[in-house]
C-alpha positions in Angstrom: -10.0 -4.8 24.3 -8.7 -4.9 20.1 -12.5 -5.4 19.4 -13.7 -2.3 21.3 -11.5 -0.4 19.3 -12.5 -1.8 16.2 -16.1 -1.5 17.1 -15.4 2.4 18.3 -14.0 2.6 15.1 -16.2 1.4 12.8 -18.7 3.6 14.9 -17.2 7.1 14.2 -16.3 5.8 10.1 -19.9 5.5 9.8 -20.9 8.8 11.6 -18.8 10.5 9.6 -19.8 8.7 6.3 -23.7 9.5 6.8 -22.2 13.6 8.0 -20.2 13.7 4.3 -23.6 12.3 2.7 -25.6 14.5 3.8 -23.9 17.9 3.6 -22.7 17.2 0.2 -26.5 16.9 -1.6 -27.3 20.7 -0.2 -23.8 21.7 -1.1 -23.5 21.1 -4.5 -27.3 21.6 -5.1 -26.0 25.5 -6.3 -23.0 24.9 -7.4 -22.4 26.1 -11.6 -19.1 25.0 -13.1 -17.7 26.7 -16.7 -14.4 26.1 -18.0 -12.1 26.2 -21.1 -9.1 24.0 -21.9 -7.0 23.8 -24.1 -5.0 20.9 -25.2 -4.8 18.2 -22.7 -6.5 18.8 -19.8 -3.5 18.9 -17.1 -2.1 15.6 -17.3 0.1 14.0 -20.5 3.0 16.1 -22.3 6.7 15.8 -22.8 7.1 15.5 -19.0 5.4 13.4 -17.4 4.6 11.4 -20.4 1.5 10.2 -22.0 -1.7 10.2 -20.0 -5.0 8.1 -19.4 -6.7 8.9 -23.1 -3.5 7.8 -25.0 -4.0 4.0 -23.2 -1.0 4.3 -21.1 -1.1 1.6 -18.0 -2.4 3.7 -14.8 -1.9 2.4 -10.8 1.9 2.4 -11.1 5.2 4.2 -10.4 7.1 6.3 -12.9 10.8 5.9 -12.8 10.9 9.7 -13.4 8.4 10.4 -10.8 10.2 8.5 -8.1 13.6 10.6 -9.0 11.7 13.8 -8.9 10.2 13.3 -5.7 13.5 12.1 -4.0 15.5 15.4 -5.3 12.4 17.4 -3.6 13.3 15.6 -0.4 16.5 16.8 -0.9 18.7 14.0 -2.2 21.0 14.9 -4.8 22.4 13.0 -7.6 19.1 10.7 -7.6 19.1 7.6 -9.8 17.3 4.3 -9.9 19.6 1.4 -8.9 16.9 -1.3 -8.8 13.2 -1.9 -9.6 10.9 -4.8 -9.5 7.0 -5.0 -9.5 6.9 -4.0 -6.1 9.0 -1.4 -5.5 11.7 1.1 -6.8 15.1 2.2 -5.1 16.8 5.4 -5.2 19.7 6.2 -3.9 21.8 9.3 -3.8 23.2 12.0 -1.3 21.8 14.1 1.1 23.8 15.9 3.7 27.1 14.7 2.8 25.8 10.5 3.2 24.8 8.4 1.0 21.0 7.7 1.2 18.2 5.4 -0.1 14.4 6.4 -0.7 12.2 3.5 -1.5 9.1 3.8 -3.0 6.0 1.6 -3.4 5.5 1.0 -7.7 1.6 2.3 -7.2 0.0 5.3 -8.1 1.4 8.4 -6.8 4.7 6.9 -5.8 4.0 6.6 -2.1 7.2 6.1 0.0 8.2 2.8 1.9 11.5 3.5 3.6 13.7 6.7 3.4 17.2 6.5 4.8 
């Protein structure tokens, strides 16, 4: 039974791989792009520090990042109480409990566990 599901799968990824293929060729065939920048173009700054052309490492997890995201879900008082090369912890309060995000230390901050 698991390797009928696998095999279904594997069957629709690769139907929908060859679909992508194929209309992206005629889409883009048109398609003109202009643009003017100025300074760095949308990533690096005081804020969210330096970016990919200053040689910064890429593929993990900012410590400000991961407090930024947990105040947007609405946990106040966010700070770091431990980090390793896995993850990062951060605790704070939301509703009137304390409360714990954890985050993965990769790209994006994706989260673990949020209690």
């Amino acid at each position: 039974m698991f390797t009928n599901i696998i095999k279904a799968t594997t069957l629709a990824a690769l139907i929908a791989v060859g679909a992508t293929a194929a209309t992206t060729s005629q889409a883009s065939a048109g398609q003109v792009q202009f643009g003017i920048t100025f300074g760095t173009p949308g990533y690096g700054g005081p804020y969210w520090g330096p970016g990919p052309s200053w040689g910064a490492p890429r593929g993990y997890c900012k410590p400000r990042r991961a407090v930024n995201k947990a105040r947007r879900l609405g946990v106040r008082n966010a700070r770091i109480v431990r980090r390793n090369r896995n993850r990062l912890v951060v605790r704070g309060w939301r509703y009137g409990y304390q409360t714990r995000v954890v985050f993965a230390n990769a790209r994006r901050c994706p989260i673990i566990r949020f209690r």
